[in-house]
C-alpha positions in Angstrom: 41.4 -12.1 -8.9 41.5 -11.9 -5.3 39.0 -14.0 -3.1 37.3 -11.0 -1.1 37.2 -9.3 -4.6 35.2 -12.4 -6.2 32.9 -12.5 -3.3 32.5 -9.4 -3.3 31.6 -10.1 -7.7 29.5 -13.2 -6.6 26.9 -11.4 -4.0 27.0 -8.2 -6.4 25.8 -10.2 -9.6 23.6 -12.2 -7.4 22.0 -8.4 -6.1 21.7 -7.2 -9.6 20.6 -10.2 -11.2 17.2 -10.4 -8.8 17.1 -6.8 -8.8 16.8 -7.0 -12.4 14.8 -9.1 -12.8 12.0 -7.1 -10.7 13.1 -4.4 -12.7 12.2 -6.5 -16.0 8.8 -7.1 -14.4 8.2 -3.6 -13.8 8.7 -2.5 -18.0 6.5 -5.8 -18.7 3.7 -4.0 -16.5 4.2 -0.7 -18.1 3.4 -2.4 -21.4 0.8 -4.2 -20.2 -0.8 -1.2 -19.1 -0.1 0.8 -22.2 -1.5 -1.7 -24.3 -5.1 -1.8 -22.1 -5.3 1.1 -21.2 -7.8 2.1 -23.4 -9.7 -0.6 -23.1 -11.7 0.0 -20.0 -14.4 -2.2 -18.9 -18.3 -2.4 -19.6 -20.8 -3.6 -17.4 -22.9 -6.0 -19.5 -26.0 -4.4 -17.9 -28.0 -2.3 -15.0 -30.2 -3.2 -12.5 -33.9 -2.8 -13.2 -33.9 -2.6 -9.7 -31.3 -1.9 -7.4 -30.3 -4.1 -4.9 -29.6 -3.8 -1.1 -26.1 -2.5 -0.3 -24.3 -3.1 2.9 -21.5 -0.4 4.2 -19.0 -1.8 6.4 -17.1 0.7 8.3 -14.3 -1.4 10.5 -13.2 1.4 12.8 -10.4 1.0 15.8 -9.5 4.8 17.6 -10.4 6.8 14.9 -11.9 9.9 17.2 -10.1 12.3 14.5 -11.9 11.4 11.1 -15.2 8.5 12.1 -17.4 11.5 11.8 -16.5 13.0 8.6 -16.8 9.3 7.1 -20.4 8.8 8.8 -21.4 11.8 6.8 -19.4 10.9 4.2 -21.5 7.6 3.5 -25.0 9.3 5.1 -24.6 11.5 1.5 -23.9 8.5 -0.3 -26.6 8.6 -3.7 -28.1 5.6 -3.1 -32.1 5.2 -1.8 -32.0 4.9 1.6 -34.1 2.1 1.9 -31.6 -0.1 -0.1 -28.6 0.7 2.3 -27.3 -0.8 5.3 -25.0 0.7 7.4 -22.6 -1.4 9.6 -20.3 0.7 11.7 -18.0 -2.2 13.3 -16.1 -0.6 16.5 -13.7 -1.9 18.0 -12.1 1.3 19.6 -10.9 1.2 23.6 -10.7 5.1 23.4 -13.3 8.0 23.0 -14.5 7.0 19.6 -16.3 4.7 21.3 -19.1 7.7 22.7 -18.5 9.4 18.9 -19.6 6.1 16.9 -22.7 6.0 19.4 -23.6 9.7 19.0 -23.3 9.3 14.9 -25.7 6.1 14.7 -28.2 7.4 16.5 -27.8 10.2 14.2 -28.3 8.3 11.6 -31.1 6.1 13.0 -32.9 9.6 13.4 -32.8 10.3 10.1 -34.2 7.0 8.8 -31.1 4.9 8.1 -31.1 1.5 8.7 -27.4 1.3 10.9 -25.9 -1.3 12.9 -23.2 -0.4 15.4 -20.9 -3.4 16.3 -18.8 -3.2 19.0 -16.4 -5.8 20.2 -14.9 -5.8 23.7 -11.5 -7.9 21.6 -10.0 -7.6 18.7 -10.0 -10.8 17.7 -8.9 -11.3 13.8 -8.7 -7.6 14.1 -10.1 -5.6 10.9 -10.4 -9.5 9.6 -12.7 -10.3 12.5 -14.6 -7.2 12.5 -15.4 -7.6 8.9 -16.3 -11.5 9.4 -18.3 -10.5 12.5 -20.7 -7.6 10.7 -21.2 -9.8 7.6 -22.8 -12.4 9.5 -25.6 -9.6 10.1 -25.2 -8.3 6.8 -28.4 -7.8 4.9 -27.3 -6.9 1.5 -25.6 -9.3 -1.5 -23.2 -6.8 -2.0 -20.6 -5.4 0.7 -18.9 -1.5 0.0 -16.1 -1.7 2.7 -14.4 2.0 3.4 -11.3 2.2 6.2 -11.9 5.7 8.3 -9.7 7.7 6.1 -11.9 7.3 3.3 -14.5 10.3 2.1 -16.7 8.7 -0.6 -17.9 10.6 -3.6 -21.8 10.3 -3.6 -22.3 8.8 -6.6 -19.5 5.7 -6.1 -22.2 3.3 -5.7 -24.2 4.0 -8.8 -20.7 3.7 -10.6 -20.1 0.1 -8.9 -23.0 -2.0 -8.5 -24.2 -2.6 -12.2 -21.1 -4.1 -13.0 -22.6 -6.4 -10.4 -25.1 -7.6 -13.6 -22.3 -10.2 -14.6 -23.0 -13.0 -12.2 -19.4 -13.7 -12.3 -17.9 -10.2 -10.9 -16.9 -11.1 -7.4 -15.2 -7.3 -6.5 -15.2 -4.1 -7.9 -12.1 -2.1 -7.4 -12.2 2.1 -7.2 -8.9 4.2 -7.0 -8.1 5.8 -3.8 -7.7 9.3 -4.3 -5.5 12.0 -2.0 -7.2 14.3 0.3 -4.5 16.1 1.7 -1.8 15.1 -1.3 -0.2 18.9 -0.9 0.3 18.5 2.3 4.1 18.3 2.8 6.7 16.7 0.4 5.8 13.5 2.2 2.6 13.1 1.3 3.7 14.0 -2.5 5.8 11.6 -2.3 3.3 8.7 -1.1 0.9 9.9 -3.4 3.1 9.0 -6.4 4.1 5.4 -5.0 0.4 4.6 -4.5 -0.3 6.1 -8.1 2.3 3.5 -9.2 0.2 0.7 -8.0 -3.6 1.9 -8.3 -2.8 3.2 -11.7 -0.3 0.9 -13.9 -0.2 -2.2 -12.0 -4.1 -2.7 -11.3 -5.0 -1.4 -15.1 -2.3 -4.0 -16.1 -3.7 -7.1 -14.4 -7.2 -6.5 -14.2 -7.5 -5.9 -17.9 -5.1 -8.7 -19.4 -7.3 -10.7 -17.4 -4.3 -11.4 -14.6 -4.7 -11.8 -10.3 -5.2 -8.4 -8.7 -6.0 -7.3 -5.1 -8.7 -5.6 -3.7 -6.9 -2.9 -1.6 -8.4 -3.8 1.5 -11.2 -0.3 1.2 -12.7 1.2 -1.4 -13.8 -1.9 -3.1 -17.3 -3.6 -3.1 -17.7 -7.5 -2.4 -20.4 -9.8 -3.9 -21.2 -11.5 -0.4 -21.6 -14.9 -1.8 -17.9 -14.3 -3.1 -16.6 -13.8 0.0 -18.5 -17.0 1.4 -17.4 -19.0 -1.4 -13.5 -18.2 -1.0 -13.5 -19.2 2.6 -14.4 -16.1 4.4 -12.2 -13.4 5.7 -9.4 -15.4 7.4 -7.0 -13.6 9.5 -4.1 -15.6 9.5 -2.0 -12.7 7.8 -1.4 -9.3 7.9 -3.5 -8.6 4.4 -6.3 -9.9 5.1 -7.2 -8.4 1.7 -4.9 -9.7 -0.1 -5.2 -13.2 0.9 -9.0 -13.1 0.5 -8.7 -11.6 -3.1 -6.7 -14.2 -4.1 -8.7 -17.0 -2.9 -11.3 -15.9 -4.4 -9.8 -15.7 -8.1 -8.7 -19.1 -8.0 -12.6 -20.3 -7.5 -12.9 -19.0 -10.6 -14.3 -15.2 -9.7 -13.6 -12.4 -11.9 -12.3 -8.7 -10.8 -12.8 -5.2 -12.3 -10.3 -2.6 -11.4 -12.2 1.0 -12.0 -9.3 3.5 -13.0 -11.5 6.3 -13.2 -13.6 5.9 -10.2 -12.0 7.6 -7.4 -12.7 7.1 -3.4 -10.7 9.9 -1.9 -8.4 9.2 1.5 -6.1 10.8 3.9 -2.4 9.6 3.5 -0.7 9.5 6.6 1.4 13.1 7.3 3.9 11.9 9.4 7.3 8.9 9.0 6.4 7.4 11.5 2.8 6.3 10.7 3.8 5.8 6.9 6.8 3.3 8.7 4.2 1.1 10.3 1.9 1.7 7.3 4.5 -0.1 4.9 5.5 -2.8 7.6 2.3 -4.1 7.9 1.9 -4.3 4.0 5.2 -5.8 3.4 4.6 -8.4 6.6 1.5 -9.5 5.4 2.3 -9.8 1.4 5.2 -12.1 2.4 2.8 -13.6 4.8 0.1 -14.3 1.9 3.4 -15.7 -0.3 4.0 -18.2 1.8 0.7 -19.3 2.6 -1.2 -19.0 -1.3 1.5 -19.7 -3.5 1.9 -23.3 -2.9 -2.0 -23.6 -3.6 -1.8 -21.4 -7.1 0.7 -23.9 -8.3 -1.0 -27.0 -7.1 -4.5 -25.1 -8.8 -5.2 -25.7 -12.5 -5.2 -21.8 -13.7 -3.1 -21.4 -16.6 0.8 -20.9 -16.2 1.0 -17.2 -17.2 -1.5 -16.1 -14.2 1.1 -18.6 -12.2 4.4 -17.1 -12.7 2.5 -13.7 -12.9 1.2 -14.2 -8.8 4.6 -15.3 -8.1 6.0 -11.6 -9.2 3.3 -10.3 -7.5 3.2 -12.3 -4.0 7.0 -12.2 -3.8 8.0 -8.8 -4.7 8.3 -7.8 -1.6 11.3 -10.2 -1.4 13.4 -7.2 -3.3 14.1 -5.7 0.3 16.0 -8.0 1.0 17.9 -7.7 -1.9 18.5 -4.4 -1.1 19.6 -4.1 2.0 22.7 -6.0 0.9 22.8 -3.7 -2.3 23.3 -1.3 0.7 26.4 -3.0 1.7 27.9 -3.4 -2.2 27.8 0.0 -3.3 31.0 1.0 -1.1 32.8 2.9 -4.1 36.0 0.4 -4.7 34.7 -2.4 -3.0 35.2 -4.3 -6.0 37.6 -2.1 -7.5 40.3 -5.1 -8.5 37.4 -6.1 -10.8 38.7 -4.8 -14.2 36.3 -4.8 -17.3 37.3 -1.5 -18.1 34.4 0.4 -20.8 33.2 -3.6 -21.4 31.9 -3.2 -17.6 29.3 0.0 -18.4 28.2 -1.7 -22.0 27.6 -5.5 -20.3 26.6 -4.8 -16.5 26.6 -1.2 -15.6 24.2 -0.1 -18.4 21.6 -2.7 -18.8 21.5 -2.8 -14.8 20.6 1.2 -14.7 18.3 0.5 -17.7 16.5 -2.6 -15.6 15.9 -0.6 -12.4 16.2 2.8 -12.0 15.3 3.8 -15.8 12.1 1.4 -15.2 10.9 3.2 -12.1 11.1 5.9 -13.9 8.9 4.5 -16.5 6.3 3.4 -13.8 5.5 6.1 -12.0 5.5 8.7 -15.5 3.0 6.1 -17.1 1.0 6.6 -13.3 0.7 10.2 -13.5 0.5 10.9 -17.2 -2.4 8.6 -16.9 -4.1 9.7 -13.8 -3.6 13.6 -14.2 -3.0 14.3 -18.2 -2.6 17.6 -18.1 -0.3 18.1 -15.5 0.7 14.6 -13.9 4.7 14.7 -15.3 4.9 17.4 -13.0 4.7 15.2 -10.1 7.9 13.1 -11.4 10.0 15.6 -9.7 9.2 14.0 -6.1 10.5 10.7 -7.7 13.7 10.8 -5.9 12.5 12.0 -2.7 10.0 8.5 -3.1 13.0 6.7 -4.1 15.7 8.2 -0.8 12.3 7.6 1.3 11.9 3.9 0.1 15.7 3.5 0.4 15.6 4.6 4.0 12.7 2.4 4.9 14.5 -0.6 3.9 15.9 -1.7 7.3 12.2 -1.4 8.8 10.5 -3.2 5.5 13.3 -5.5 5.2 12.3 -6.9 9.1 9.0 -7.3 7.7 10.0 -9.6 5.2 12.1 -11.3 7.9 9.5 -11.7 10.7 7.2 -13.1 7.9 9.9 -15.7 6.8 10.3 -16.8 10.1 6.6 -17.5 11.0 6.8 -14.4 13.7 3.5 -12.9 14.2 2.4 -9.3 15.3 -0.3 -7.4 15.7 -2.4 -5.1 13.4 -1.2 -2.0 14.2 -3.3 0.7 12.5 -2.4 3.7 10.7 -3.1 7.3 12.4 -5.1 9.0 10.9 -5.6 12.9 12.1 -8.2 14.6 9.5 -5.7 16.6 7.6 -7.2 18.1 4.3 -5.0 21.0 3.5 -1.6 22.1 3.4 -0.6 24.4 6.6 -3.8 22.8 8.9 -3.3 22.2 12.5 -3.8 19.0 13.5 -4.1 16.8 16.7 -2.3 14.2 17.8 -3.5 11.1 19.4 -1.1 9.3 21.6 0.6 7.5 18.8 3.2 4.2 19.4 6.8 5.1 19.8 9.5 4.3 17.2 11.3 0.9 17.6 14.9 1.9 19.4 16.5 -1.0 17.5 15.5 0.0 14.3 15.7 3.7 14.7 19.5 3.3 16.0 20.0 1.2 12.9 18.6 4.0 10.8 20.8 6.7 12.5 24.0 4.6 12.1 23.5 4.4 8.2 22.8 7.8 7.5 26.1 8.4 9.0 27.6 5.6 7.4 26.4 6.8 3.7 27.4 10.5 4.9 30.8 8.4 5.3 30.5 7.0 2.0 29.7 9.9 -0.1 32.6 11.9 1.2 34.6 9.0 0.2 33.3 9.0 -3.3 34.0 12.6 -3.5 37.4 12.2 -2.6 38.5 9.4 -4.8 35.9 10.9 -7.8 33.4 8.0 -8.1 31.0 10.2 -9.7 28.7 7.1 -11.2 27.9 6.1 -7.9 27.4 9.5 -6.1 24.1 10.2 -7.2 22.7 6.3 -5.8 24.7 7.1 -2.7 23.5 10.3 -2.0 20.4 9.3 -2.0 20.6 6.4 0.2 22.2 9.0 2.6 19.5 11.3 2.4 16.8 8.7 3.0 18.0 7.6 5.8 18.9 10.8 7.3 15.1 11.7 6.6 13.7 8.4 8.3 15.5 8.3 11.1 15.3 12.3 11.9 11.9 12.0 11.0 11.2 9.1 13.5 13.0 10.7 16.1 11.0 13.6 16.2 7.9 11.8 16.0 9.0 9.3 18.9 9.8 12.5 21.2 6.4 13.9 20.4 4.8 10.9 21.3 6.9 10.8 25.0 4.3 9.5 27.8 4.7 13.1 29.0 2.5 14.9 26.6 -0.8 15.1 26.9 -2.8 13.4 23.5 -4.9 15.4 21.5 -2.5 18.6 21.5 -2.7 20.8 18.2 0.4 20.4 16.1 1.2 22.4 13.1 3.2 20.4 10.0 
């Protein structure tokens, strides 16, 4: 065997080996879930009488959607003398005058509302959530991002499970607003199913670590206290928190079937920073809790079960040089002939691609029953779309290794409900030239490769290389066009039609 040829063997094993073993993880959690999944949980009580209630509202340029969540909460079912309303503002733009306008709408109508506004963003949504819970009059804290529309009744289904003095969060699952929107959206819909669905069932009901998702979630106060505060040291500020907290010994319920509805972001390029900011900070929370869960006396299964969870991210990297491996004949003096498909080829497919599969059915035969395996079909536009991503993600995980920091940069949000509605665009932040040149250069380096694989009749590999060419074609199109919209000369605010 040649020595570029056992290289090339050497990183390939090395790629499928981890990549595997992610993809192991994944059919543990799909058991997992299966087995609990009827086995939702029970508050041990109710309230004789409700307690006070504090909404926090951490808001930064959010002119498109801060009103319909201020009504969204002003409907909330809960006596109005029992609610406080925090609006924490730290906008430099319009929303400013429309946060004003809606407390004193509010205030008019006999809520008791506290507008926040900080002249820095210190901590960012971290230190606006710090800052209002110092004036925070209830025990328990509902936190909801400005995409969020609240059912009315969410509170009534969250606060009894309160009752066990040892619940420290309640957990509802986000719902989609605008999920028809565009094959985008469809396609984020059924990632996020993936994790609200099978992997918070999985570990909140086998008694594992779980995240609050950083809205949508209610806080026992003194839990937040107890952990150490909201630090904002990281990216996930939610993350890090929620995980602090379990190892004092607090307990988590993940409510499948109570759902907070939410706008997903309609266009690449907000989705892009959506996803680099997740995958920053998750790497970011690695580094700085896992050391501390293993030093902790929890038992070893919750251990290695954080580690999965805290490093997964780490898979990016793993496939950005998959990316580089899958050049049809690159290993092509390797000679196993049909032993190759039964020992590697075969159980790799059934590890990865066969247990994403798995994942996101469970998610929407679960969430939708009578018509969630419909949704499957968009599976391979959220696989392309995570494929094409990988260059920005896999910086993420980069930056975080290295210790760089970066701001919170907000997702836009632009009030879109339905498929088809006009929308308008706030000046947005253009697409990174390195990484968008990046992107261009592998779609036309996979349009390369699949040509070549048609030629010379690899047709195992077409299908994985066609979509890596297709999702990077789509980012990087799809982040052009956004960066040209958002040139210095157009004016902000101009309808746009998706």
């Amino acid at each position: 065997m040649q020595l570029p040829t056992l290289l090339w063997l050497c990183c390939y094993l090395f790629v499928v080996v981890g990549l595997s073993a992610f993809g192991l993880h994944r059919w543990f959690l799909v058991g997992l879930f299966w087995k609990n999944y009827r086995n939702p949980p029970q508050p041990l009580g109710r309230f004789a009488e409700l307690p006070l209630i504090t909404v926090q509202l951490p808001i930064f340029n959010e002119q498109l959607v801060v009103s319909r969540l201020v009504k969204a909460v002003a409907a909330l079912d809960y006596p109005k003398e029992l609610l406080q309303i925090q609006i924490l503002d730290d906008s430099t733009d319009e929303t400013q005058q429309i946060c004003e306008a809606e407390a004193a709408a509010l205030r008019a109508r006999g809520f008791d509302v506290l507008l926040l506004h900080r002249v820095d963003r210190t901590g960012f949504k971290a230190g606006a959530l710090e800052h209002g819970m110092a004036q925070a009059k209830g025990d328990f804290i509902f936190i909801l991002d400005a995409d969020f529309v609240p059912a009315p009744g969410v509170l009534h289904e969250m606060v009894h499970y309160f009752t066990d003095e040892k619940i420290g969060m309640i957990q509802t699952r986000w719902g989609h607003i605008n999920r028809d929107y565009s094959v985008l959206t469809k396609a984020q819909a059924l990632f996020l199913d993936g994790h609200l669905v099978v992997e918070q069932v999985a570990r909140s009901r086998s008694g594992r670590f779980f995240n609050f998702n950083g809205t949508a979630g209610m806080w026992r106060k003194q839990t937040i206290i107890d952990a150490g505060g909201w630090q904002h040291d990281t990216l996930t500020e939610d993350l890090d928190l929620s995980y602090r907290a379990q190892m004092k010994g607090w307990k988590f319920i993940f409510l499948k079937d109570v759902i907070s509805p939410a706008e997903l972001p309609v266009d690449i390029s907000g989705f892009k920073s959506q996803q680099f900011r997740w995958t920053k900070g998750s790497i970011q929370t690695c580094r700085k809790i896992l050391g501390p869960v293993w030093r902790s006396d929890i038992p070893l299964i919750l251990k290695i079960e954080a580690t999965v969870h805290l490093g997964a991210n780490y898979a990016y990297l793993l496939l950005l040089l998959m990316l580089f491996l899958v050049f049809p004949g690159a290993g092509a003096d390797f000679k196993m002939g049909g032993y190759r498909g039964l020992l590697l080829d075969l159980p790799v497919f059934l590890l990865t691609t066969a247990s994403v599969g798995a994942f996101y059915l469970s998610s929407q035969i679960a969430a939708y029953p009578k018509t969630g395996w419909k949704n499957i079909i968009y599976l391979p536009v959220l696989l392309a779309l995570g494929t094409g991503m990988s260059i920005s993600n896999g910086k993420a995980v980069i930056e975080a290794m290295l210790g760089k920091e970066s701001a919170f940069i907000r997702t836009p949000k632009y009030g879109i409900e339905k498929k088809g509605q006009a929308w308008k665009r706030p000046a947005g932040r253009p697409a990174k030239k390195g990484l968008l040149g990046l992107e261009f250069l592998l779609a036309i380096y996979f349009t390369g490769v699949v040509i070549f694989g048609i030629l010379n009749k690899h047709w195992f590999s077409l299908p994985f290389l066609l979509m890596f060419m297709s999702g990077f074609w789509y980012v990087a199109a799809g982040s052009l066009a956004q960066a040209l919209r958002n040139r210095p000369s157009n004016e902000p605010g101009n309808p746009v039609v998706a």
